[in-house]
C-alpha positions as CSV (number, residue, x, y, z in Angstrom):
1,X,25.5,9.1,19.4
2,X,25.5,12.3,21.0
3,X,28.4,13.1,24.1
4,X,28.1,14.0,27.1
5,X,31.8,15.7,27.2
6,X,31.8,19.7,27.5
7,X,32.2,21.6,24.6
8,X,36.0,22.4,24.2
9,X,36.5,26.6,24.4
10,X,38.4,27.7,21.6
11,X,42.5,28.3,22.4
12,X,44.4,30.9,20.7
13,X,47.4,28.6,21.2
14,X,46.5,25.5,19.8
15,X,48.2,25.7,16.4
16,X,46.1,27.1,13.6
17,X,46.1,23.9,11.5
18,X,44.2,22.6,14.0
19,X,40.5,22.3,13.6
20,X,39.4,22.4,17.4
21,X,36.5,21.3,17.1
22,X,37.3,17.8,16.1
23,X,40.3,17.2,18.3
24,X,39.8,13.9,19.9
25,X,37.9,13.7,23.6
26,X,41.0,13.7,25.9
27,X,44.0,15.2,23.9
28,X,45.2,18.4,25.2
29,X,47.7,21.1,24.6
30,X,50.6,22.2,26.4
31,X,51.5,25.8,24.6
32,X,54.7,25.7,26.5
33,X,58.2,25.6,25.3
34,X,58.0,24.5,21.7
35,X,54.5,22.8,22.4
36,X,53.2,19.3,23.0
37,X,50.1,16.9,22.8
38,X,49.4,14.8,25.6
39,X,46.6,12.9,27.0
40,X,45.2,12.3,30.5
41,X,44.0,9.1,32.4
42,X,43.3,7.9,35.7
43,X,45.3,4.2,37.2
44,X,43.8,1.9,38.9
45,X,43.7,4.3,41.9
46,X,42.1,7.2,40.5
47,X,45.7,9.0,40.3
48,X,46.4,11.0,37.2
49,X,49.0,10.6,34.5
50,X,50.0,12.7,31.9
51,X,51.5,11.5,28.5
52,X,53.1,13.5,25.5
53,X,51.9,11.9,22.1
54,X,53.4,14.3,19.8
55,X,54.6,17.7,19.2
56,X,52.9,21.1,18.0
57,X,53.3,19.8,14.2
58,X,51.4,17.2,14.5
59,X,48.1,16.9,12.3
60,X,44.2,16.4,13.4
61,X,44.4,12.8,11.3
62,X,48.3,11.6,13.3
63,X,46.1,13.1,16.5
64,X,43.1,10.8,15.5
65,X,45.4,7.8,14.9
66,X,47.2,7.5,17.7
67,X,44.3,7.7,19.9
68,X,42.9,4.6,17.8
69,X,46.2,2.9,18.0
70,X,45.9,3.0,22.0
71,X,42.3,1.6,22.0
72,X,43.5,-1.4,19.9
73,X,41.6,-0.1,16.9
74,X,43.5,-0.9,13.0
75,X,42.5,2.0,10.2
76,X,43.4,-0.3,7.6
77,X,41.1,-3.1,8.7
78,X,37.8,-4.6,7.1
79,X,36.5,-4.0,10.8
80,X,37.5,-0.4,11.2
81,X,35.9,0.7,7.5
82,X,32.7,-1.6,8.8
83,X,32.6,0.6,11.7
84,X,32.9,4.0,9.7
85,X,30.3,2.7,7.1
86,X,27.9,2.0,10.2
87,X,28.2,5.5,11.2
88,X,28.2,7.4,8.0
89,X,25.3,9.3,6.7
90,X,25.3,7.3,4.0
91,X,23.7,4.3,6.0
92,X,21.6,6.0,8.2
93,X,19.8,7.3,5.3
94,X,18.6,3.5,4.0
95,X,15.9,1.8,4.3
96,X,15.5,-0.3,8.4
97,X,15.1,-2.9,6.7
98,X,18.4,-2.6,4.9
99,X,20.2,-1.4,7.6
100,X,19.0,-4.3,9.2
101,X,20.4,-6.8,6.6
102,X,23.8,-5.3,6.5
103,X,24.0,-5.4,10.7
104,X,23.6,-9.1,10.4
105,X,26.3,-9.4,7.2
106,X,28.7,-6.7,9.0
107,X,28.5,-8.5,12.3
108,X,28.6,-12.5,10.2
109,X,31.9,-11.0,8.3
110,X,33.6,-9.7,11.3
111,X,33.8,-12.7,12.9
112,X,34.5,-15.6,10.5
113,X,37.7,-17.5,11.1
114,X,40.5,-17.1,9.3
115,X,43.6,-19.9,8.7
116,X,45.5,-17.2,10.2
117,X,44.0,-17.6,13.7
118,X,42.4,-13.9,13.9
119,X,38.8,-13.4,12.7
120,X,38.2,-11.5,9.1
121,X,37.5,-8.5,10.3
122,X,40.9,-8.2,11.6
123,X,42.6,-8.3,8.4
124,X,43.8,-5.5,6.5
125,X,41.5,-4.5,3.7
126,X,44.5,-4.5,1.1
127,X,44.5,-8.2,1.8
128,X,41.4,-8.3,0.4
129,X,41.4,-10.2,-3.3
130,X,39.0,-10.9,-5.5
131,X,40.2,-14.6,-5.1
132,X,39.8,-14.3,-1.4
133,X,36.1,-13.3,-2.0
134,X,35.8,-15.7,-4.3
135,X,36.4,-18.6,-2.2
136,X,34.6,-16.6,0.7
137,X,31.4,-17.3,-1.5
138,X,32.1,-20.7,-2.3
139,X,32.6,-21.5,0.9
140,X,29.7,-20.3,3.0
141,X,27.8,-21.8,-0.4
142,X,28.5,-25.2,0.1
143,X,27.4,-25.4,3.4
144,X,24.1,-25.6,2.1
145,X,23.4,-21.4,2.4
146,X,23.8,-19.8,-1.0
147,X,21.6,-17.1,-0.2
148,X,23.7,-15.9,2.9
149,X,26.7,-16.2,1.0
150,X,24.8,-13.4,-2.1
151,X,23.8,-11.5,0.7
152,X,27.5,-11.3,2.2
153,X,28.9,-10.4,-1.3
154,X,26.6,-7.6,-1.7
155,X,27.4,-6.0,1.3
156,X,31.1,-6.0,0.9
157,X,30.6,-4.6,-2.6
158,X,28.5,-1.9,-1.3
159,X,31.1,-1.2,1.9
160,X,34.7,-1.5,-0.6
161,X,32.5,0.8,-2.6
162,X,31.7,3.5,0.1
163,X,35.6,3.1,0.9
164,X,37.1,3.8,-2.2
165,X,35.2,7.2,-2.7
166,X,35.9,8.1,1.1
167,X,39.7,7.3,0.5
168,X,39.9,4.0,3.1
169,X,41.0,1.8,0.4
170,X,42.0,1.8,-3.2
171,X,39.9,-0.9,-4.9
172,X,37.2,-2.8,-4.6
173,X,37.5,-6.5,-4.3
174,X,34.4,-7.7,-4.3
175,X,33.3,-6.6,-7.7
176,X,32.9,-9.2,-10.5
177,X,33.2,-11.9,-7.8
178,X,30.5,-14.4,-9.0
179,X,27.3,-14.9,-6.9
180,X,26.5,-18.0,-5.9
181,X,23.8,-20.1,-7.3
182,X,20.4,-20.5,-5.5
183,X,18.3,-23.2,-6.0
184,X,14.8,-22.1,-6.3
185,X,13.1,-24.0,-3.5
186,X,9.3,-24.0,-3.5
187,X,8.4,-26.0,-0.6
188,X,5.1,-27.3,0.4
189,X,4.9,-28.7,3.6
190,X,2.0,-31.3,4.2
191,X,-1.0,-30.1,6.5
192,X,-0.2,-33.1,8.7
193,X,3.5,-31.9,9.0
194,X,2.8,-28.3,10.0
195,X,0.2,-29.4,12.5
196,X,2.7,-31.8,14.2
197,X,5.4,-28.9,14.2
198,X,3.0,-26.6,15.7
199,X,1.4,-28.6,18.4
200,X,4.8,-29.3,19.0
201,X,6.5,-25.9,19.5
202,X,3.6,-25.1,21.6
203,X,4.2,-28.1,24.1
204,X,7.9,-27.2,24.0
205,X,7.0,-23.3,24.4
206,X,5.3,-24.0,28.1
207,X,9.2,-25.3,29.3
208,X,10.9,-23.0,31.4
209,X,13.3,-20.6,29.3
210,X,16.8,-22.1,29.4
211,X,15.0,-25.8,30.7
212,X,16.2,-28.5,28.0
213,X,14.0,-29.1,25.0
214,X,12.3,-25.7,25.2
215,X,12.0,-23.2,22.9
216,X,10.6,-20.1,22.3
217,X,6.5,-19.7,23.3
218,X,5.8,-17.0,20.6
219,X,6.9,-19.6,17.5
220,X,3.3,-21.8,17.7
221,X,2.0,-18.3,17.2
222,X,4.2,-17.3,14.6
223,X,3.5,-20.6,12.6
224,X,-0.3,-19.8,13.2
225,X,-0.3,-16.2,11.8
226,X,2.2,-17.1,8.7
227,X,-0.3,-19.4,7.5
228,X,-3.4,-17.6,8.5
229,X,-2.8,-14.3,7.1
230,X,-0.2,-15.6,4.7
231,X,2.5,-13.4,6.0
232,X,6.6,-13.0,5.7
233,X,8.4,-13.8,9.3
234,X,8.9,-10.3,9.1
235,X,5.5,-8.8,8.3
236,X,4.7,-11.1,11.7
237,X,7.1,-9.5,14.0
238,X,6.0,-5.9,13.2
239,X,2.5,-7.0,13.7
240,X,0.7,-4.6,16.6
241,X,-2.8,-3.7,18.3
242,X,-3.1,-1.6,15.2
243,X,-3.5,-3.9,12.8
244,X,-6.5,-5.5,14.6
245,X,-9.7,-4.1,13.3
246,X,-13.6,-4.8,14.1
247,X,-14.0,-7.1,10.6
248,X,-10.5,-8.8,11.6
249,X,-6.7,-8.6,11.0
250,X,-5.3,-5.5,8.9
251,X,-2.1,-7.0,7.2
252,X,1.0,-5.3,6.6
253,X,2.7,-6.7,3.4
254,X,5.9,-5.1,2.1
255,X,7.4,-5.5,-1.6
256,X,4.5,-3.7,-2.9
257,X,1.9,-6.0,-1.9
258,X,-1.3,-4.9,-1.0
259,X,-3.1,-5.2,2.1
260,X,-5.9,-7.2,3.3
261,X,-8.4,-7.4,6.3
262,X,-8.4,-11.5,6.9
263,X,-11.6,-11.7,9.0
264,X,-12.0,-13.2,12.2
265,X,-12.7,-17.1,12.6
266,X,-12.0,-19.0,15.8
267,X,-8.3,-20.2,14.6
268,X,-7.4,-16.9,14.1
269,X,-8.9,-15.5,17.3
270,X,-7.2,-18.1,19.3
271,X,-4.0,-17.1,18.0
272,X,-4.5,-13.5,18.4
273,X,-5.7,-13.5,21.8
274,X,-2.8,-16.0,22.4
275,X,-0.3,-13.5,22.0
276,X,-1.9,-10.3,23.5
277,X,-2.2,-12.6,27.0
278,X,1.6,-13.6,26.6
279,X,2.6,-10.1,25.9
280,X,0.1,-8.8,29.0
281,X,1.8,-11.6,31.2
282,X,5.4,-10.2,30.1
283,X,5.0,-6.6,30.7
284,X,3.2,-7.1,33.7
285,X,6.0,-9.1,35.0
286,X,8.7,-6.8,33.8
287,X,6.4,-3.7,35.2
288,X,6.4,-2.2,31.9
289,X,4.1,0.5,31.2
290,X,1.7,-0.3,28.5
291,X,1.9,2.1,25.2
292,X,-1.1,4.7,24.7
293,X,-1.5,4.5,21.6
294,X,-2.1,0.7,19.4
295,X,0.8,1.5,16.8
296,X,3.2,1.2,19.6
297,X,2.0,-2.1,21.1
298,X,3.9,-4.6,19.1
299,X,1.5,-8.5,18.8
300,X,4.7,-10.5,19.5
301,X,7.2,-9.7,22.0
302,X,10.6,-10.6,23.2
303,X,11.6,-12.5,26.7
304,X,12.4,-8.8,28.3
305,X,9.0,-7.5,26.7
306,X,10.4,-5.1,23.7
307,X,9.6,-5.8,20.2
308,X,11.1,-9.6,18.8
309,X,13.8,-8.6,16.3
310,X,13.5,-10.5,13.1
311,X,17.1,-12.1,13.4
312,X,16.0,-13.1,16.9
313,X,12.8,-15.0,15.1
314,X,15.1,-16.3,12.7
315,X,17.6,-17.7,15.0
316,X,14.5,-19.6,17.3
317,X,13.0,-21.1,14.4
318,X,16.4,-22.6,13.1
319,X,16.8,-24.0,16.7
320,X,12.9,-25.6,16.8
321,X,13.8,-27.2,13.5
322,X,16.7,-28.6,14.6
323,X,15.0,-30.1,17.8
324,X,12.4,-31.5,15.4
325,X,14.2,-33.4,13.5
326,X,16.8,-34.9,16.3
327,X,13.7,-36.1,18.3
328,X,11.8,-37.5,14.9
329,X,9.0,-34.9,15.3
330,X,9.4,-34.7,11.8
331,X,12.1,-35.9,9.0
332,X,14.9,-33.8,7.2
333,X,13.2,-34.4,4.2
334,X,10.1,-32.6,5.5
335,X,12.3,-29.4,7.1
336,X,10.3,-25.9,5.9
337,X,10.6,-22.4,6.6
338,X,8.4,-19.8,7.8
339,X,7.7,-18.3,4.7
340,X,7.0,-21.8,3.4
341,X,3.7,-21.4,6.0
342,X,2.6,-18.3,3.6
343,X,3.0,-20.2,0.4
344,X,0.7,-22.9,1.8
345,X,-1.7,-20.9,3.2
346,X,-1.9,-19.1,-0.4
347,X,-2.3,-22.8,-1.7
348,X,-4.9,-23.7,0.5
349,X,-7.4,-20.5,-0.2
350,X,-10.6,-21.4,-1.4
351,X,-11.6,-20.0,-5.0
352,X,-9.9,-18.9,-8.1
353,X,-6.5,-17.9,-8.9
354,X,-8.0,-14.5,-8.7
355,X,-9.4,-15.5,-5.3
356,X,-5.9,-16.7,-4.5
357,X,-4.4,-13.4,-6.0
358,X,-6.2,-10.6,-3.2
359,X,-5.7,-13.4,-0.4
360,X,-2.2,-13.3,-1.0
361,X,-2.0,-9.6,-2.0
362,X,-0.2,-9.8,-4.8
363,X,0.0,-7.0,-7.6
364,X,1.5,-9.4,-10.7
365,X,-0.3,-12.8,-11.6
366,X,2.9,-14.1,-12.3
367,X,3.8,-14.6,-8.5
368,X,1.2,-16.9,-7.9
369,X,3.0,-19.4,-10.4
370,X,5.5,-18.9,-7.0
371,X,2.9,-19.4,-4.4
372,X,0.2,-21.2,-5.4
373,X,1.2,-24.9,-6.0
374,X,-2.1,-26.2,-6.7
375,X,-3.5,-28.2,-8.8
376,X,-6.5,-27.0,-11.2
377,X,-9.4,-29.0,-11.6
378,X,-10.5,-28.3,-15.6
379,X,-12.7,-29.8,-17.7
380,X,-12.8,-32.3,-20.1
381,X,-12.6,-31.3,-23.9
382,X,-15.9,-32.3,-26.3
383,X,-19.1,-33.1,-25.1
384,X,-20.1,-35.3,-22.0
């Protein structure tokens, strides 16, 4: 994030240790006498104080740290080396989606609760333990979320990792912390199951945002376009005018799928044209100015109008499940995610496995023993 501070001029008193460029934004020098750092604020009144933080031997890291030390912030904390990994180069070179997964792990972490009454990203990173970690994992686990708790381990092995070799801690406590164990769910929710869901996210999607028993109006569509064009939740969400093409809908797989065109057919039209009018309706409301060019008008959108963040998806669906099943819509037994919609929709294609294979856009045959669940129809050995 760039500042909007004046560059500092260079002074021939400042002591020559110093690297001026890096002092921190509101520590100054006082060359007089044997020399002193202070700092300026402002009270309550707009007066100004002065205070003396150290003297002229003072280096550009004690400088650093007692600036932190007065906004509250700990160098030795999980939190603090978080925040440094966040900003380093190192991050900002990955991959969005990464970056994306290790927001939602750093900001998790952060604020789980602790027995000592402060949340874990409080706590001093020589705390840390492998043991600690250990029971971290096994504890997010059992609630019924191995997955999460993976995804947690392998961000802290990546941030102690970054640490060590930046010199912000000495080891790294998450290695050889086992991963949990995931259960290999392939679910196949029933045609009868996904149209009650989706008739009634729709009905609940008309309710005024914040009324009870609504929920978000862009999941119907969501469900829709999963099974449709047999899409991830977050191939959906990065869906935009671009991807619509004369012969139908251009997809935009990621792990090295390929790409489709899944032509138009009333179903898929409705939904389509279902979203475009809710998005038209929201930046018209909102007086948003609409994009020039198609790669910039993202299909499904956000309350405010910008583009709906995958987490945010994730978060609504969890919410219309819940709903669901606390009003009998449908059982606990017959719970399914969204990417459960794709491995139906895969299931349900008409034609061979090979058929099945460029629907889905898969480049191995072996991942269709993942998403196609059907069952093949063979013939009978010998003669009639």
């Amino acid at each position: 994030m760039k500042s909007n501070a004046r560059r500092r001029k260079h002074n021939p008193r400042i002591p020559a240790h110093i690297d001026q460029g890096r002092i921190p934004a509101g520590v100054y020098f006082d060359h007089r006498g044997h020399g002193r750092w202070y700092l300026l604020h402002r009270d309550e009144g707009g007066k100004q104080h002065r205070q003396n933080i150290a003297d002229a031997r003072a280096t550009l890291s004690e400088l650093h740290r007692i600036v932190e030390q007065r906004h509250g912030i700990d160098r030795h904390s999980l939190r603090y080396l978080a925040e440094r990994f966040h900003q380093s180069a190192q991050y900002l070179e990955l991959a969005a989606k990464t970056r994306t997964d290790y927001d939602y792990c750093r900001d998790t972490l952060l604020e789980l609760p602790t027995k000592l009454g402060k949340p874990l990203g409080n706590l001093p990173t020589r705390q840390f333990t492998p043991a600690l970690v250990q029971r971290l994992v096994d504890k997010i686990a059992a609630q019924g979320t191995p997955s999460k708790a993976n995804h947690l381990l392998r961000y802290l092995r990546r941030l102690f990792r970054w640490g060590i070799n930046r010199g912000h801690c000495d080891s790294n406590p998450a290695a050889g912390v086992e991963q949990a164990r995931e259960r290999q769910q392939r679910r196949l929710p029933e045609l009868t199951t996904i149209a009650e869901l989706t008739k009634f996210a729709q009905q609940r999607g008309q309710r005024a945002r914040g009324e009870k028993g609504a929920c978000a109006p862009y999941l119907w569509i969501v469900m829709e376009l999963a099974y449709i064009l047999r899409l991830r939740g977050i191939e959906i969400v990065t869906l935009t005018d671009a991807n619509s093409t004369t012969d139908g809908v251009l997809t935009n797989r990621r792990k090295g799928s390929r790409d489709n065109v899944v032509g138009w057919y009333p179903r898929l039209t409705s939904a389509w044209q279902a979203a475009t009018d809710r998005r038209a309706a929201i930046w018209k409301g909102k007086g948003r100015p609409v994009p020039m060019h198609p790669e910039a008008r993202p299909l499904i959108v956000a309350a405010d109008g910008s583009e709906l963040r995958k987490s945010s998806l994730d978060t609504a669906w969890q919410r219309l499940i819940k709903m669901a099943i606390e009003e009998g819509v449908i059982s606990a037994e017959q719970r399914f995610g969204l990417h459960d919609l794709k491995r139906r929709g895969i299931t349900d294609t008409k034609g061979t496995r090979h058929d099945k294979q460029q629907a889905s856009g898969h480049r191995s045959a072996a991942m269709m023993d993942t998403y196609d669940l059907s069952v093949p129809l063979v013939p009978h050995p010998g003669d009639d």
